[in-house]
N, CA, C and O atoms as a GROMACS GRO file, in nm:
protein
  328
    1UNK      N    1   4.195  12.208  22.972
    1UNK     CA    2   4.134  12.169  22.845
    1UNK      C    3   4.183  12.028  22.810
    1UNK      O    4   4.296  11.991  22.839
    2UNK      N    5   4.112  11.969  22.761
    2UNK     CA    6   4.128  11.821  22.774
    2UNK      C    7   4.063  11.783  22.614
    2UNK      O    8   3.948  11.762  22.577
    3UNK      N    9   4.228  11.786  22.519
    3UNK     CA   10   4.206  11.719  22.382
    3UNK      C   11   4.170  11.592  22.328
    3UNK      O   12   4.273  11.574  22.262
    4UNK      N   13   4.116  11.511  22.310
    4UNK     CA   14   4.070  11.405  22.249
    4UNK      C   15   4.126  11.338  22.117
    4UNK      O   16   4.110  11.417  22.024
    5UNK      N   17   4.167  11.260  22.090
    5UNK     CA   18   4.270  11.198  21.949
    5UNK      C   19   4.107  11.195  21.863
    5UNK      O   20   4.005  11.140  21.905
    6UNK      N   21   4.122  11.257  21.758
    6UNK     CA   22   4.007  11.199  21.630
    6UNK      C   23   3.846  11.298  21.639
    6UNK      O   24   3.741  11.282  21.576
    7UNK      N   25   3.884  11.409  21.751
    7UNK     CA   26   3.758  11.467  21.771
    7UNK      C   27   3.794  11.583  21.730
    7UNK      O   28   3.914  11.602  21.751
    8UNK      N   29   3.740  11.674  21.677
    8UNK     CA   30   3.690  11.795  21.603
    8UNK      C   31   3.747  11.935  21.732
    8UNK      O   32   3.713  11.930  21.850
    9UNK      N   33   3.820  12.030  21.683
    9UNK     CA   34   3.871  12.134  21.781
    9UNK      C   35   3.869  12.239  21.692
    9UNK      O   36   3.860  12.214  21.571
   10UNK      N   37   3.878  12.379  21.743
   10UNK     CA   38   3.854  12.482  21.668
   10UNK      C   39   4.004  12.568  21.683
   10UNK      O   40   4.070  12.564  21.787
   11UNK      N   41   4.041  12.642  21.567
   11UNK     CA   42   4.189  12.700  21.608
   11UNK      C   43   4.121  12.821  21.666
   11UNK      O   44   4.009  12.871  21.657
   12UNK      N   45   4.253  12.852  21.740
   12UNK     CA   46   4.208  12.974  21.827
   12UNK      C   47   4.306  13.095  21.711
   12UNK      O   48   4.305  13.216  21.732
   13UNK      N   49   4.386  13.029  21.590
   13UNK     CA   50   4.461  13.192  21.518
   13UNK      C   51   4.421  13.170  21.401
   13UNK      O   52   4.363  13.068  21.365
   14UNK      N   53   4.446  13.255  21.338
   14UNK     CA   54   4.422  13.266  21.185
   14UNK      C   55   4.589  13.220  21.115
   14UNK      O   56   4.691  13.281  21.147
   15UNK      N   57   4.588  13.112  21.025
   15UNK     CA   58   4.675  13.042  20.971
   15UNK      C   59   4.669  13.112  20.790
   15UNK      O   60   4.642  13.042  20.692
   16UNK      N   61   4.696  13.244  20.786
   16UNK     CA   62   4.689  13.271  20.623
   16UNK      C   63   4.779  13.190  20.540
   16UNK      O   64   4.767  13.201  20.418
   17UNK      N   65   4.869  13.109  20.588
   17UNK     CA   66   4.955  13.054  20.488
   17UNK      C   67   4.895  12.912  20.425
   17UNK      O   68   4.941  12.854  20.327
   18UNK      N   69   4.748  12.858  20.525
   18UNK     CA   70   4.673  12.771  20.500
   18UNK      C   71   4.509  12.812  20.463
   18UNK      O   72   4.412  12.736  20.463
   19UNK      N   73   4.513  12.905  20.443
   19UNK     CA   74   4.368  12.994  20.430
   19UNK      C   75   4.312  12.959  20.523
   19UNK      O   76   4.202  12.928  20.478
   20UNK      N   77   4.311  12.933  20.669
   20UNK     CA   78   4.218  12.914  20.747
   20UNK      C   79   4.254  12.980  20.871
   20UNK      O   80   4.363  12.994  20.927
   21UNK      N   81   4.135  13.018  20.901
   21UNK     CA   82   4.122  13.134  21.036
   21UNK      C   83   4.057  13.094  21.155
   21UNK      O   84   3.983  12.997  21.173
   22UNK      N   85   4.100  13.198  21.248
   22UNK     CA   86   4.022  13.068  21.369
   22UNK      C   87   3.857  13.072  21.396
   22UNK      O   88   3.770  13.151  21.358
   23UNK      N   89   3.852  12.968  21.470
   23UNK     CA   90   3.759  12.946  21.451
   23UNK      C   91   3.675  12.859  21.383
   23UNK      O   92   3.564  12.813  21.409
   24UNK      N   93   3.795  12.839  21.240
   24UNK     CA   94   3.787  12.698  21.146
   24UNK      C   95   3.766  12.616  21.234
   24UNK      O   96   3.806  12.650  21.346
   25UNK      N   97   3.694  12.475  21.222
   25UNK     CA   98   3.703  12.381  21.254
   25UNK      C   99   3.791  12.244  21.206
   25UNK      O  100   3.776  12.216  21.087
   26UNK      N  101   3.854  12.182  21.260
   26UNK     CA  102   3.971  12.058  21.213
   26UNK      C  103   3.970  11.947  21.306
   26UNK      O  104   3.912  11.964  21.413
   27UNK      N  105   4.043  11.798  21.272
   27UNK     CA  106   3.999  11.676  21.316
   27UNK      C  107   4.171  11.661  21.386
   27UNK      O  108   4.271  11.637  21.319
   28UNK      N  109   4.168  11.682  21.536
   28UNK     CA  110   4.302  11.641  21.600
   28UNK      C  111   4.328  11.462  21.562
   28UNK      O  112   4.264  11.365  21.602
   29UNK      N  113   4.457  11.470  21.462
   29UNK     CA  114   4.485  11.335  21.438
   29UNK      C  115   4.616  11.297  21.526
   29UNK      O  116   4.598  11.182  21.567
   30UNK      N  117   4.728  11.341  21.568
   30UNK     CA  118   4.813  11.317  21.652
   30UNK      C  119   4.857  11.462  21.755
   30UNK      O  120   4.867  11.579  21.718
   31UNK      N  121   4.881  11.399  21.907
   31UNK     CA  122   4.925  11.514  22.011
   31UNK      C  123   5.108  11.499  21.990
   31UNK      O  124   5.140  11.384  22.018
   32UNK      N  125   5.214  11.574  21.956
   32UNK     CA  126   5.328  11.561  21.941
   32UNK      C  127   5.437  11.603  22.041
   32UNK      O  128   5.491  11.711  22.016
   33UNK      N  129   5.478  11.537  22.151
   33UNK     CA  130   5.538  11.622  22.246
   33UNK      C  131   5.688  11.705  22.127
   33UNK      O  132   5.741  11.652  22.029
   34UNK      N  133   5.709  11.810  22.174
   34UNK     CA  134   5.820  11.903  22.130
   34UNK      C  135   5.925  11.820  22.179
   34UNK      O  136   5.929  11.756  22.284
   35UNK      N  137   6.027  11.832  22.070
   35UNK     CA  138   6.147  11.714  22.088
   35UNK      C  139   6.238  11.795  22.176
   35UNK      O  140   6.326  11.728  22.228
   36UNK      N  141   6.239  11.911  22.203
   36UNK     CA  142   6.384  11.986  22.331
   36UNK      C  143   6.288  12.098  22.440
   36UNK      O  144   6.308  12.211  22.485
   37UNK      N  145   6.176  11.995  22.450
   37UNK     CA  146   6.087  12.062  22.571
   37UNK      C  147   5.991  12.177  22.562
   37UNK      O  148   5.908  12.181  22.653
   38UNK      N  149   5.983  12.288  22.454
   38UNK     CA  150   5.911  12.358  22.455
   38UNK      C  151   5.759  12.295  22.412
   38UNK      O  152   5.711  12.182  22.411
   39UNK      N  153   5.705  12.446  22.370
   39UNK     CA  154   5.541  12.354  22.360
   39UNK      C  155   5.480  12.203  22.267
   39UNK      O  156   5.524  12.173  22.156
   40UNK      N  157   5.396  12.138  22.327
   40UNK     CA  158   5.368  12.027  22.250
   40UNK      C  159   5.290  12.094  22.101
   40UNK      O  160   5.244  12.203  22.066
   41UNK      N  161   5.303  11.986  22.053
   41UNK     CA  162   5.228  12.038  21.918
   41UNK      C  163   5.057  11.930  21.861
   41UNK      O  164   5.054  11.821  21.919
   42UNK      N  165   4.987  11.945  21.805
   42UNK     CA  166   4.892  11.859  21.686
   42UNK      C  167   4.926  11.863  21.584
   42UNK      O  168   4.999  11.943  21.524
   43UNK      N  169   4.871  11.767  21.553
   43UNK     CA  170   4.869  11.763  21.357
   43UNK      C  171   4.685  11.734  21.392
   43UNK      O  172   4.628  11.676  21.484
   44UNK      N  173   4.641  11.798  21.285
   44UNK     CA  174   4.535  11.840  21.242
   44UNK      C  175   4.525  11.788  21.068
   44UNK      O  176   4.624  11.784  20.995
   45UNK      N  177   4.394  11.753  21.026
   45UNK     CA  178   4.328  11.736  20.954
   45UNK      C  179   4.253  11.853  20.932
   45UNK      O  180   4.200  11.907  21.029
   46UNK      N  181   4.240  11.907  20.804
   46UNK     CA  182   4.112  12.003  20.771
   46UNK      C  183   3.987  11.946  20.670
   46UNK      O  184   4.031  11.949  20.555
   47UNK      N  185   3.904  11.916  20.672
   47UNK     CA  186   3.820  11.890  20.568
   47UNK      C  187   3.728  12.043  20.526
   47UNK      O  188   3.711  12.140  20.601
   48UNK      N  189   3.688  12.030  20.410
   48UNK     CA  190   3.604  12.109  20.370
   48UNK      C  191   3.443  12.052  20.408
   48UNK      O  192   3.422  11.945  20.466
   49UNK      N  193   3.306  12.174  20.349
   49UNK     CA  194   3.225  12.112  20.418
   49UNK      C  195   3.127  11.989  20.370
   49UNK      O  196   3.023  11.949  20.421
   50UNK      N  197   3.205  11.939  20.242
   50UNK     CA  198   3.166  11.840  20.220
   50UNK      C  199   3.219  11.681  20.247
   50UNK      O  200   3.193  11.572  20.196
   51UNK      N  201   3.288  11.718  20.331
   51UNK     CA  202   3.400  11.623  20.398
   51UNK      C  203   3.556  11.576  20.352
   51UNK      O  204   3.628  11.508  20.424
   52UNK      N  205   3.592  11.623  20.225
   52UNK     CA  206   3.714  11.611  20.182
   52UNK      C  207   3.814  11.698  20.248
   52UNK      O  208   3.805  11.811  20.297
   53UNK      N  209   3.948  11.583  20.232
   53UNK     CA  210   4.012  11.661  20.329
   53UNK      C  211   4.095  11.772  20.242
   53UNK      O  212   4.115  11.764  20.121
   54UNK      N  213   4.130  11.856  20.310
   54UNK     CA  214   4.209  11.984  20.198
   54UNK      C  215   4.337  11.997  20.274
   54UNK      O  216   4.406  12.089  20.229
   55UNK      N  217   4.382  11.943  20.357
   55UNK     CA  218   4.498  11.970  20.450
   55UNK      C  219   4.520  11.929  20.588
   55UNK      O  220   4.438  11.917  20.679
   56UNK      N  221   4.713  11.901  20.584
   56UNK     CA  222   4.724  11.812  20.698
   56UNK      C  223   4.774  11.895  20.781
   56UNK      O  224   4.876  11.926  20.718
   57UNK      N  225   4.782  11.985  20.921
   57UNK     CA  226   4.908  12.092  20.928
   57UNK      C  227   4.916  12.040  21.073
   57UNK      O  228   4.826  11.971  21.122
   58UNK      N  229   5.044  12.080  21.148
   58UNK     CA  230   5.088  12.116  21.249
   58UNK      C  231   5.113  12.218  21.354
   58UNK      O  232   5.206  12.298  21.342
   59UNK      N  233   5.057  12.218  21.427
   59UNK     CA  234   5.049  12.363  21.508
   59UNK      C  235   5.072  12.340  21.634
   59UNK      O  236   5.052  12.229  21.683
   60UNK      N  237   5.119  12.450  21.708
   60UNK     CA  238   5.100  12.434  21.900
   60UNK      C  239   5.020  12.410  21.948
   60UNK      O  240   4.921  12.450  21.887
   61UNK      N  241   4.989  12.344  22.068
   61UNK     CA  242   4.846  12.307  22.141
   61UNK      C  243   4.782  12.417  22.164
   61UNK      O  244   4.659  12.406  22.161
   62UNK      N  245   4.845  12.561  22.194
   62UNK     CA  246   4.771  12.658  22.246
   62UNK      C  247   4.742  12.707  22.092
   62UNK      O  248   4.754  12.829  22.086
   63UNK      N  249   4.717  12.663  21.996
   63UNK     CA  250   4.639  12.726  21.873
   63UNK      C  251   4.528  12.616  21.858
   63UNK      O  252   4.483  12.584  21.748
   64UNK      N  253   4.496  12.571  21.953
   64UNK     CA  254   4.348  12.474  21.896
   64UNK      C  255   4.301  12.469  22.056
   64UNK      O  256   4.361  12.445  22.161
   65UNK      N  257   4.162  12.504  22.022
   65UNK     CA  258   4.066  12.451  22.147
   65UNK      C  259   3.939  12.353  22.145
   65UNK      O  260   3.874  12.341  22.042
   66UNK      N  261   3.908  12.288  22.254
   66UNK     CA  262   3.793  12.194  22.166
   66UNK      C  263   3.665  12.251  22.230
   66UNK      O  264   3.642  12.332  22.320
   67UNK      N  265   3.604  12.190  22.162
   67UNK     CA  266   3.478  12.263  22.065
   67UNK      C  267   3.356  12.254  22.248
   67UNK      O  268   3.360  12.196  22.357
   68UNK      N  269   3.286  12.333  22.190
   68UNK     CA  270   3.177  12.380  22.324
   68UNK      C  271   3.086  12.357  22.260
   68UNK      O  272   3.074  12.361  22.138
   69UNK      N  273   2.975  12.316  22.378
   69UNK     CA  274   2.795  12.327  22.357
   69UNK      C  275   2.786  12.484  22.338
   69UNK      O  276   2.747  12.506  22.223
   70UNK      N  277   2.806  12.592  22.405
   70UNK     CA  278   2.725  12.701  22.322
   70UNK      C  279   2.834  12.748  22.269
   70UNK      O  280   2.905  12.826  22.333
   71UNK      N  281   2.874  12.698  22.113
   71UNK     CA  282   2.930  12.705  22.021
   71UNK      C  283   2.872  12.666  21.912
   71UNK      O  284   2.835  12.549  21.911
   72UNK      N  285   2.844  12.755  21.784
   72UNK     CA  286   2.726  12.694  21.673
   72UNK      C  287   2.868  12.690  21.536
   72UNK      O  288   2.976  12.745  21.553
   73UNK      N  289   2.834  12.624  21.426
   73UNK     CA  290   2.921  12.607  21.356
   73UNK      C  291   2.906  12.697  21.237
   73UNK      O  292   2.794  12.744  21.259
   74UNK      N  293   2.944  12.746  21.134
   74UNK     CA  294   2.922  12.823  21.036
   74UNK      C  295   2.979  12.780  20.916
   74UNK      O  296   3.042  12.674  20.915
   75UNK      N  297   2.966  12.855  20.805
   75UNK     CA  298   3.013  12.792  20.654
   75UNK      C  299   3.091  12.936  20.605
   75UNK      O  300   3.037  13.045  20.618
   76UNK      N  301   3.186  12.923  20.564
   76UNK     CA  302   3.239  13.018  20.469
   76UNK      C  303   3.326  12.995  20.360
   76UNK      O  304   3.414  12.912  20.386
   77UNK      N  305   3.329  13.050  20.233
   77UNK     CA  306   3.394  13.013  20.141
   77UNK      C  307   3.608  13.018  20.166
   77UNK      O  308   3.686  13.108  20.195
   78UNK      N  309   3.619  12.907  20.143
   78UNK     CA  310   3.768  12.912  20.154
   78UNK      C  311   3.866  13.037  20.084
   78UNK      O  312   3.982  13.062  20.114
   79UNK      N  313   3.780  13.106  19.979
   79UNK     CA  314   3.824  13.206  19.955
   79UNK      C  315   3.873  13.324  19.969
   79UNK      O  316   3.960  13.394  19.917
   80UNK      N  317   3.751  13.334  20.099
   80UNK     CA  318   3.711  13.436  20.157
   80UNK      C  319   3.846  13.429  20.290
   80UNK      O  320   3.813  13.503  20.382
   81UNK      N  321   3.931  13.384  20.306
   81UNK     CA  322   3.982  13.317  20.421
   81UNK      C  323   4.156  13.453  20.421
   81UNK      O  324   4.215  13.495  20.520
   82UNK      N  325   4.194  13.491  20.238
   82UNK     CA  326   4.281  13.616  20.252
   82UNK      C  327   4.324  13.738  20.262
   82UNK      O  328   4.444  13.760  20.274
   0.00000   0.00000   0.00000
């Protein structure tokens, strides 16, 4: 799998402490190697679907995958996310 800086990836877990589940979609802004060797990490951007951003978070590489042609996108209320 081959991440891209600034392109759009989908998490593969559900993050309840950020209301977002996978499958969300988010904007990979930095790849972070792990400072004593274990897994690398992202920082991620979330926007809502009117493009504001609602959150910056950090996660392992193996919690984000990037995005596929037969992959369609969906809308759900952030509410709905606990």
């Amino acid at each position: 799998m081959t991440l891209e800086l600034y392109k759009e990836v989908a998490l593969t877990l559900d993050l309840p402490q950020h209301q977002l589940r996978a499958g969300d979609i988010a904007t990979l802004v930095d790849l972070v190697p792990h400072p004593t060797g274990g897994e690398d990490g992202c920082v991620l951007e979330v926007f809502n679907a009117v493009g504001e951003s609602i959150a910056v978070i950090a996660v392992p590489v193996s919690a984000v995958e990037a995005l596929r042609a037969d992959e369609i996108l969906t809308v759900r209320s952030l509410a709905q996310a606990s």
